[in-house]
PASEBA-1860 file (N, C-alpha, C; in nm, 3 decimals):
! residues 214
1> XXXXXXXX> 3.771/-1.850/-3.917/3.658/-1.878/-3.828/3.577/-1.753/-3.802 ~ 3.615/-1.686/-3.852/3.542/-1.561/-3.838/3.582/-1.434/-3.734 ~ 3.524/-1.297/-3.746/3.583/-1.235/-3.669/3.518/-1.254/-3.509 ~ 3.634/-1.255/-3.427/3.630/-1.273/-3.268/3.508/-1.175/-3.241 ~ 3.392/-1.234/-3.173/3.324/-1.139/-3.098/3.376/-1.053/-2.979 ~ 3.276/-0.920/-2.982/3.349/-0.853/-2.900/3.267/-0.854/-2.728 ~ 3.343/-0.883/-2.661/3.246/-0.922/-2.548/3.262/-0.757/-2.433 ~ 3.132/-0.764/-2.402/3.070/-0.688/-2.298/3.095/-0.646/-2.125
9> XXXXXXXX> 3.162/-0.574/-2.094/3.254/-0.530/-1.997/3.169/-0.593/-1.855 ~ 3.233/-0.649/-1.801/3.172/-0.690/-1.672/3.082/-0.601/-1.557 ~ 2.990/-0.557/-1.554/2.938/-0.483/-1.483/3.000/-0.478/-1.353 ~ 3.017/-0.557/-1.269/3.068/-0.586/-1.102/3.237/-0.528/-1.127 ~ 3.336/-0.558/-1.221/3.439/-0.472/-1.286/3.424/-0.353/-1.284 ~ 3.316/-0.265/-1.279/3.341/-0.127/-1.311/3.358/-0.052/-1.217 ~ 3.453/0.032/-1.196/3.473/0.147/-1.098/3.385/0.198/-1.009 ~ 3.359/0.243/-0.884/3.262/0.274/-0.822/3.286/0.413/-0.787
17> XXXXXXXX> 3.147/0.517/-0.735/3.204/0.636/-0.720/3.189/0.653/-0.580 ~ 3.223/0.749/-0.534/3.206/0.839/-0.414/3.070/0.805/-0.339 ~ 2.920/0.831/-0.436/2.831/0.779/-0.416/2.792/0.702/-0.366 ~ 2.841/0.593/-0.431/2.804/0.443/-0.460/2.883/0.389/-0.285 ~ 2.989/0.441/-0.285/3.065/0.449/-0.106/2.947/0.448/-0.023 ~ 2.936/0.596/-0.025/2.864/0.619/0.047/2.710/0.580/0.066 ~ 2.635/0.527/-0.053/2.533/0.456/-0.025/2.564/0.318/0.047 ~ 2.658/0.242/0.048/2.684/0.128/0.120/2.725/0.171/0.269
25> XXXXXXXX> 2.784/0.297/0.310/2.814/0.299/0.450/2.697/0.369/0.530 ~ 2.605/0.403/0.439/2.508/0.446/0.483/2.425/0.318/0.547 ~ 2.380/0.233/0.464/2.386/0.110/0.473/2.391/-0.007/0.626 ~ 2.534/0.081/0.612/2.599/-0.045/0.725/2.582/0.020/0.850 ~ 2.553/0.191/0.826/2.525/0.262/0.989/2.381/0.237/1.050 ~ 2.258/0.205/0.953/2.181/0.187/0.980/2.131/0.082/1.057 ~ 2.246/-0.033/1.009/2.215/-0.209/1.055/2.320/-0.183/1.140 ~ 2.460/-0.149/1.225/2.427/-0.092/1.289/2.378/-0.014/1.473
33> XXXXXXXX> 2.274/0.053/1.352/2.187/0.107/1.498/2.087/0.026/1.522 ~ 2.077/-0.062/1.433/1.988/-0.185/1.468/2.022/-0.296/1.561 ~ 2.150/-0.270/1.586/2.158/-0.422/1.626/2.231/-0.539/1.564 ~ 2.183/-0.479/1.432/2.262/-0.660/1.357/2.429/-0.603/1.333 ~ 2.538/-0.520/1.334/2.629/-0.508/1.345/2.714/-0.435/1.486 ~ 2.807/-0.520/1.518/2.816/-0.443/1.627/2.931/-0.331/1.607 ~ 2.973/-0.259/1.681/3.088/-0.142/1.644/3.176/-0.165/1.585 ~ 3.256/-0.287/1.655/3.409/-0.338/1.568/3.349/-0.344/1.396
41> XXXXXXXX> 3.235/-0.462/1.393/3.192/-0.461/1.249/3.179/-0.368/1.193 ~ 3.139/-0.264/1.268/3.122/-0.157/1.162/3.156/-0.066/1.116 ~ 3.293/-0.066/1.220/3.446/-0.020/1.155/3.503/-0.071/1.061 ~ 3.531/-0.203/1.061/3.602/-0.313/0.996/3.506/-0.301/0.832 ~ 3.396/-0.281/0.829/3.343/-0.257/0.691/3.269/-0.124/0.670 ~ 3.326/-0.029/0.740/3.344/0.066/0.649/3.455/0.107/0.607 ~ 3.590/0.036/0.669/3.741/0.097/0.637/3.698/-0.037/0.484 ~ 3.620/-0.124/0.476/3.649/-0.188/0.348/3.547/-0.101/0.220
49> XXXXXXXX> 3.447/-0.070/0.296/3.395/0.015/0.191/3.462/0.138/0.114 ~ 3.529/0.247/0.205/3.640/0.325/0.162/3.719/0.295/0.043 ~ 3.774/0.127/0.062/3.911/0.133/0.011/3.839/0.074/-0.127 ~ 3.700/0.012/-0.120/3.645/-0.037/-0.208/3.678/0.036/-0.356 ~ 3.702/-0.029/-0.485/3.722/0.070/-0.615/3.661/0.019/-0.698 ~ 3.620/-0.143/-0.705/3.507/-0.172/-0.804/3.316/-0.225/-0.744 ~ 3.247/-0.279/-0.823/3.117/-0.289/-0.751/3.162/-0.397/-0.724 ~ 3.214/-0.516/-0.732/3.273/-0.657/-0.718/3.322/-0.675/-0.553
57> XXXXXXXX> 3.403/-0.524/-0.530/3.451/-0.511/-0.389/3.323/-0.491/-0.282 ~ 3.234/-0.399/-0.318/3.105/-0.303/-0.245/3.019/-0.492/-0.221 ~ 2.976/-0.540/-0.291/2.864/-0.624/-0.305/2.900/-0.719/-0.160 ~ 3.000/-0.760/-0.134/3.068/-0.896/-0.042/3.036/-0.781/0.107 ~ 3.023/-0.720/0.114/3.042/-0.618/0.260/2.894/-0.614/0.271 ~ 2.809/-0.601/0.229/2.695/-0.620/0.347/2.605/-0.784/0.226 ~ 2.660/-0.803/0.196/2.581/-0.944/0.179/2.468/-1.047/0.233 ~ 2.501/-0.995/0.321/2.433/-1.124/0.467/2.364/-0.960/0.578
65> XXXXXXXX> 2.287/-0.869/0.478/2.227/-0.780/0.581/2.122/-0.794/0.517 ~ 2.107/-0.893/0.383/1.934/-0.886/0.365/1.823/-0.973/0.435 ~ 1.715/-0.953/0.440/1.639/-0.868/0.382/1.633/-0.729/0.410 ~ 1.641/-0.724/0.558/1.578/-0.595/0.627/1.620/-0.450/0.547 ~ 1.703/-0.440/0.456/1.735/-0.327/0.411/1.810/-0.377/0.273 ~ 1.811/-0.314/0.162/1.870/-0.326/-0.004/2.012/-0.283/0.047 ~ 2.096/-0.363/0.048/2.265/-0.318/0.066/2.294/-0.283/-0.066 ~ 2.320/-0.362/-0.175/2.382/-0.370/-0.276/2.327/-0.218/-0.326
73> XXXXXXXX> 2.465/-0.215/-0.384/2.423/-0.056/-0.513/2.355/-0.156/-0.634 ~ 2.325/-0.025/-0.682/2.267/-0.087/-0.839/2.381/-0.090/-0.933 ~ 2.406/-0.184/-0.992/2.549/-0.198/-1.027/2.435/-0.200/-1.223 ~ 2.549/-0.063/-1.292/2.517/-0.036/-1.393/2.531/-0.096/-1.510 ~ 2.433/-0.140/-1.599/2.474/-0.171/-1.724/2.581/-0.151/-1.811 ~ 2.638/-0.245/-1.894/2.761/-0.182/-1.991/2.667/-0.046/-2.045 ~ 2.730/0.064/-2.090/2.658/0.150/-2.214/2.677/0.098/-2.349 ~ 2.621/0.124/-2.404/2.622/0.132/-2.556/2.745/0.180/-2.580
81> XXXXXXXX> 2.735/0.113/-2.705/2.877/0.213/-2.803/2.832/0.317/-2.817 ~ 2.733/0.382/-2.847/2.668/0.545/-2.896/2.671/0.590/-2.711 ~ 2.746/0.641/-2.679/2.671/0.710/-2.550/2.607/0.837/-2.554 ~ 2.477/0.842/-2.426/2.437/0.944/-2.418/2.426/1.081/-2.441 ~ 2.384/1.170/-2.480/2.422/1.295/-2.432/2.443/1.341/-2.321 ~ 2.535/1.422/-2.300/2.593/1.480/-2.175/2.493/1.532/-2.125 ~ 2.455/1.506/-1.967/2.330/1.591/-1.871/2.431/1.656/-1.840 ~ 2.383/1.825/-1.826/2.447/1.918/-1.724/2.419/1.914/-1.606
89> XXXXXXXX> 2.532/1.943/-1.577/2.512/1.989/-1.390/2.477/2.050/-1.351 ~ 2.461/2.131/-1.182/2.430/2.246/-1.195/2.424/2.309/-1.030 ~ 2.527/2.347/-0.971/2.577/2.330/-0.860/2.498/2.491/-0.794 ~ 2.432/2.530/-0.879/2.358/2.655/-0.779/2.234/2.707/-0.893 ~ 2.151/2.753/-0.846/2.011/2.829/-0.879/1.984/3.005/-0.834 ~ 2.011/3.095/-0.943/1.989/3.197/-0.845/1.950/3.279/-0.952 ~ 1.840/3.367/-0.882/1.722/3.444/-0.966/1.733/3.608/-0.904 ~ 1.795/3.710/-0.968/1.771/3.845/-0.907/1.653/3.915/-1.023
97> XXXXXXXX> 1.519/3.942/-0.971/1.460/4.056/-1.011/1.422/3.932/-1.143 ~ 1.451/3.826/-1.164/1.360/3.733/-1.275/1.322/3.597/-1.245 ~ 1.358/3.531/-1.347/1.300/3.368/-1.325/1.390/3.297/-1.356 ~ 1.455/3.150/-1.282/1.531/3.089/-1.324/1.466/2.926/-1.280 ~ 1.498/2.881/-1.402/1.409/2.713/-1.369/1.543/2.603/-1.412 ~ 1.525/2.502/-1.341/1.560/2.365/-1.379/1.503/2.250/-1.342 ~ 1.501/2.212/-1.487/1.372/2.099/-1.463/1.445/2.014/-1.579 ~ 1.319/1.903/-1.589/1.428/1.804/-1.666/1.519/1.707/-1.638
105> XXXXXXXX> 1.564/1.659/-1.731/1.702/1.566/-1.698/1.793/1.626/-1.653 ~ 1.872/1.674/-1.520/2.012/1.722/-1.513/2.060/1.663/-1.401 ~ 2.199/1.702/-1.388/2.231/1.653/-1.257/2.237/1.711/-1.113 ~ 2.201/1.686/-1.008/2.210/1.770/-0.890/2.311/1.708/-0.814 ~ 2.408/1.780/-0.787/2.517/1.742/-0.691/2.508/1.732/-0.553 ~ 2.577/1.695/-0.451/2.516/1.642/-0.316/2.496/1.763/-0.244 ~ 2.592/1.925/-0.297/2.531/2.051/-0.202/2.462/2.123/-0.360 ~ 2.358/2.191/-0.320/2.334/2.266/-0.443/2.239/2.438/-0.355
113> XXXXXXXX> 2.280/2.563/-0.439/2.251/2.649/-0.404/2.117/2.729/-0.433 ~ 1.997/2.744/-0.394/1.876/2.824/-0.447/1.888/2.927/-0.412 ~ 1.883/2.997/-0.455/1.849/3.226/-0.406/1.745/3.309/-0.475 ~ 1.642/3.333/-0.426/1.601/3.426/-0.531/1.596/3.563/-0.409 ~ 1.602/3.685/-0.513/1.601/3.811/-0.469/1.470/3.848/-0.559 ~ 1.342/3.902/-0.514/1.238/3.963/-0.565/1.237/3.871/-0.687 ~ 1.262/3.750/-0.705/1.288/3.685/-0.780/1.216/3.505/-0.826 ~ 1.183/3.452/-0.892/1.111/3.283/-0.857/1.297/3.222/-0.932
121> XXXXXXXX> 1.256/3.105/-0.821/1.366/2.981/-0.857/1.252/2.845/-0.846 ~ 1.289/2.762/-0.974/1.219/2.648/-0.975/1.304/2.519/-0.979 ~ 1.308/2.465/-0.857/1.410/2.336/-0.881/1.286/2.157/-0.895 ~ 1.299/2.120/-1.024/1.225/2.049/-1.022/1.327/1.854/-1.037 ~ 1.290/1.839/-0.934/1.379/1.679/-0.940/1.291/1.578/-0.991 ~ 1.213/1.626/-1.050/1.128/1.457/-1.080/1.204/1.367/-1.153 ~ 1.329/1.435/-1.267/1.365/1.350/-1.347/1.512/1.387/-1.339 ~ 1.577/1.452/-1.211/1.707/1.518/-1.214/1.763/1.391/-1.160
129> XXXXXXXX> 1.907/1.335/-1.209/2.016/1.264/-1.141/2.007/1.333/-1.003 ~ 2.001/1.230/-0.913/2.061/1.270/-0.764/2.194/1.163/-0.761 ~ 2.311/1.324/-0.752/2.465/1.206/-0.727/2.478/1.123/-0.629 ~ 2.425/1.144/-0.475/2.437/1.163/-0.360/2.324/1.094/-0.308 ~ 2.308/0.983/-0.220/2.208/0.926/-0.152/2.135/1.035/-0.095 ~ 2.200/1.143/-0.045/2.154/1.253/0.028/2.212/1.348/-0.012 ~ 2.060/1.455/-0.053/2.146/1.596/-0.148/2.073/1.709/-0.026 ~ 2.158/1.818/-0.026/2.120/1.895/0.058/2.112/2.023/-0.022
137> XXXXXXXX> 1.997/2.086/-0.013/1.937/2.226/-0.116/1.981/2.317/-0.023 ~ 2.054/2.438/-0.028/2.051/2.556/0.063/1.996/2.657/-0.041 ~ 1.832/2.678/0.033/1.758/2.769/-0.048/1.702/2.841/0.017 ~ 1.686/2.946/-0.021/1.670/3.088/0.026/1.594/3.218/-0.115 ~ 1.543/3.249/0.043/1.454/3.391/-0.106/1.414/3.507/0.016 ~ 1.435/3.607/-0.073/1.436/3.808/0.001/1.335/3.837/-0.097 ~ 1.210/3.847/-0.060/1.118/3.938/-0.102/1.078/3.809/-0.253 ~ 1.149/3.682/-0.275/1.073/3.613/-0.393/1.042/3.488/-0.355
145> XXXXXXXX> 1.033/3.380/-0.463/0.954/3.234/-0.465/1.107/3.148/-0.446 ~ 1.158/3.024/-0.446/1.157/2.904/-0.409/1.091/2.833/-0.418 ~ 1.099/2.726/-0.498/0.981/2.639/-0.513/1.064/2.485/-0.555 ~ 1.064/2.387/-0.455/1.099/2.252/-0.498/1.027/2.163/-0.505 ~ 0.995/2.086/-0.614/0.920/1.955/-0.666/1.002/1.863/-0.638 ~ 0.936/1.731/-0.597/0.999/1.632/-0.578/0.896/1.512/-0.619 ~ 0.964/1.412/-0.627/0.908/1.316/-0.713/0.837/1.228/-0.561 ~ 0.764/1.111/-0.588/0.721/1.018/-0.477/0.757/0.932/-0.378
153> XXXXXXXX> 0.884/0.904/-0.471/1.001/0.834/-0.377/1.105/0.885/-0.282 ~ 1.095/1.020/-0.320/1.193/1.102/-0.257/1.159/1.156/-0.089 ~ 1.244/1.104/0.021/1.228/1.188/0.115/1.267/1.281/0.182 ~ 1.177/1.342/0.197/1.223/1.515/0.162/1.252/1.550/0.339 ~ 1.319/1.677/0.422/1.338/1.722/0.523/1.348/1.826/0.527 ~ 1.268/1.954/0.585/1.222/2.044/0.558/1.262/2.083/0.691 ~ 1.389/2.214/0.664/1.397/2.295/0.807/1.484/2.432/0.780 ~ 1.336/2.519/0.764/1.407/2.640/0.718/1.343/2.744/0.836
161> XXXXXXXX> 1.412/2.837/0.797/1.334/2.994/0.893/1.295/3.075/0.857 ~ 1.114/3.098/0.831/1.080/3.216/0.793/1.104/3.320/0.848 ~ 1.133/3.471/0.793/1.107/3.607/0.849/0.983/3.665/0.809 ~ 0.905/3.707/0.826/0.787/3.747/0.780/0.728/3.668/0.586 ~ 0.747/3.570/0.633/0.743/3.446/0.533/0.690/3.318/0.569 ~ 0.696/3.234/0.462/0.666/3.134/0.439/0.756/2.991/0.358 ~ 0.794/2.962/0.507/0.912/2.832/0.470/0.837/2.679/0.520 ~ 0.805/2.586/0.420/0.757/2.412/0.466/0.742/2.360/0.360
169> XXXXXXXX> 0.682/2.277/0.373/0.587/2.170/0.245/0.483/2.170/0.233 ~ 0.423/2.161/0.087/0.294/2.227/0.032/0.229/2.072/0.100 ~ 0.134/2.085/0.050/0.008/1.915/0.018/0.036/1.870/-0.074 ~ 0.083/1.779/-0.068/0.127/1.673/-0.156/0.016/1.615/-0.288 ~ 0.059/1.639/-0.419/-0.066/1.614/-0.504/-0.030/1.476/-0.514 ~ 0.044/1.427/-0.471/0.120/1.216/-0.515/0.118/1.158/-0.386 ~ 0.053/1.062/-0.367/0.108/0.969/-0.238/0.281/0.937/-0.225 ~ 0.318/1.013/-0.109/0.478/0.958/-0.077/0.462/0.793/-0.061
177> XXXXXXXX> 0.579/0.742/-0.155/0.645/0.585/-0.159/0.736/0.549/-0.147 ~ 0.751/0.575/-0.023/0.947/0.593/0.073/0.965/0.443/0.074 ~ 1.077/0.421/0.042/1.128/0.287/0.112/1.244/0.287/0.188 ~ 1.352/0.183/0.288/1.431/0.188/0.273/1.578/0.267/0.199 ~ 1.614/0.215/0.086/1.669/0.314/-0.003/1.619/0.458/-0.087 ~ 1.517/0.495/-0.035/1.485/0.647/-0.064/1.567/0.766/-0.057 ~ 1.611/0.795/-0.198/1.645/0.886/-0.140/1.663/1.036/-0.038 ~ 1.705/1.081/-0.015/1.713/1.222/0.100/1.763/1.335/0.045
185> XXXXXXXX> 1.632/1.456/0.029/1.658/1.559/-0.008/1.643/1.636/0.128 ~ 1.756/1.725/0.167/1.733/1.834/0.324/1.746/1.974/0.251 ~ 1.578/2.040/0.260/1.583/2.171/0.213/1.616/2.266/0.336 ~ 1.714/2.349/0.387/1.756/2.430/0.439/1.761/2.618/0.392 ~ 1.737/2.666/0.474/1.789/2.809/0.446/1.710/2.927/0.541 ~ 1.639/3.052/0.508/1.539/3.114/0.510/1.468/3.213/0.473 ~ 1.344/3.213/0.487/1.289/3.285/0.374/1.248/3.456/0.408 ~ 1.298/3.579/0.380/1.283/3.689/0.438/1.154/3.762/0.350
193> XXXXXXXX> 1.063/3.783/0.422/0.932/3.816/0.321/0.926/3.768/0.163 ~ 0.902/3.643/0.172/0.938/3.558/0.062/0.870/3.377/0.074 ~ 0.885/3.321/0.022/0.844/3.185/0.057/0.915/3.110/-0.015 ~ 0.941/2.965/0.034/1.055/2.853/0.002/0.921/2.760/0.044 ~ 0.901/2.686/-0.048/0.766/2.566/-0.099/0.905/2.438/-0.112 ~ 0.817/2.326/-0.106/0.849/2.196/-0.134/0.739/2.131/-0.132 ~ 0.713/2.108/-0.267/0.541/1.963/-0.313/0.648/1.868/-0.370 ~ 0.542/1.762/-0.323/0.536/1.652/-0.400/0.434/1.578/-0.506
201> XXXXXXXX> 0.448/1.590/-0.608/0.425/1.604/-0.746/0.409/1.483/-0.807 ~ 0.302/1.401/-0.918/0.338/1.354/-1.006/0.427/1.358/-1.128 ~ 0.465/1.208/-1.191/0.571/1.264/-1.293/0.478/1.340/-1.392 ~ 0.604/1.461/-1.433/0.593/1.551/-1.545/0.484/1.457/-1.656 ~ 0.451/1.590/-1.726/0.297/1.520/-1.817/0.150/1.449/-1.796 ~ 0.177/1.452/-1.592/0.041/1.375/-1.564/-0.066/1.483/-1.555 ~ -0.196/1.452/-1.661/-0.292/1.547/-1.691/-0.341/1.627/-1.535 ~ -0.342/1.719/-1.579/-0.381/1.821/-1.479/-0.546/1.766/-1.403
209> XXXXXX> -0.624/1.748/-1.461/-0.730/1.693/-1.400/-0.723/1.575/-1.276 ~ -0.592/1.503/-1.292/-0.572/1.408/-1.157/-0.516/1.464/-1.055 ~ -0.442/1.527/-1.081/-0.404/1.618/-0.942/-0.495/1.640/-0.845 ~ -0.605/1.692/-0.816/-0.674/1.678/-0.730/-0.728/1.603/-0.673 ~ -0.688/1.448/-0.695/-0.740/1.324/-0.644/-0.679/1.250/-0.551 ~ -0.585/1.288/-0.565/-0.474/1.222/-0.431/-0.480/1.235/-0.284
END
């Protein structure tokens, strides 16, 4: 009869991470402070979110909190048989006396480190994995640049301390398009005769001539 097809791994089956936790208890703190859960509930499902290990477990725990907020994770496609190339990680940024950039596809982990000394650091997320519903930058610069791009969806929190510097957020060349599940970038640190920037940017390749229209 021929050879047995080979069938396609159950998406809701697959393992969940740390992340994926924590985007659901994030979730459930929000609804909540709203009102629609009361304390016991929201003990009682986050000790189930914890123990949660596939997306099959995560999905049944806030079920009945829509509309007002996206509970569910995004529960991932099988991959291909060919998988990807490996994105690197990249758990710190630091520039003495030159230039250090990351941009691109990579991954940013939920703490990540910026430094420059007389130095530019370029952290560009338009197209970086964020592991972490909420990633927190500790960036800092003595006498150089800092500079974080962020994409439109991203909401950003800006609370650093200049010393005879310049620490905030530029003017935005993209209309911010926060929703609900947006993610949260918190740029922290401070800047000692130096400056630490955060714009928000169109995606990479949008002709330079639109930028000024936003």
């Amino acid at each position: 009869m021929g050879e047995m097809e080979e069938r396609a791994p159950d998406p809701l089956s697959m393992r969940v991470s740390h992340a994926d936790r924590e985007q659901v208890a994030e979730v459930l703190r929000v609804a909540a402070g709203e009102g629609r859960l009361d304390l016991d509930e929201l003990e009682e499902r986050l000790d189930l979110t914890w123990a949660a290990k596939t997306y099959a477990d995560l999905v049944p725990i806030t079920h009945d909190l829509q509309p007002a907020v996206e509970p569910r994770p995004q529960v991932p496609s099988p991959r291909p048989a060919s998988a990807p190339h490996h994105v690197p990680e990249h758990l710190s940024s630091r520039s003495i006396m030159g230039e250090c950039k990351r941009q691109g596809v990579w991954r940013v982990p939920a703490q990540h480190t910026a430094f420059a000394l007389m130095g530019s650091v370029l952290i560009d997320l338009r197209e970086a994995v964020l592991e972490s519903h909420e990633t927190r930058i500790q960036a800092s610069a003595v006498m150089g640049e800092v500079k974080v791009v962020v994409p439109a969806h991203v909401h950003v929190v800006v609370d650093g301390t200049p010393v005879m510097g310049d620490y905030g957020q530029g003017k935005d060349k993209v209309p911010a398009d926060l929703g609900p599940d947006s993610p949260v970038v918190r740029v922290q640190g401070v800047a000692v005769m130096g400056s630490v920037q955060v714009q928000r940017l169109p995606p990479p390749g949008t002709p330079k001539k639109y930028l000024g229209t936003y």
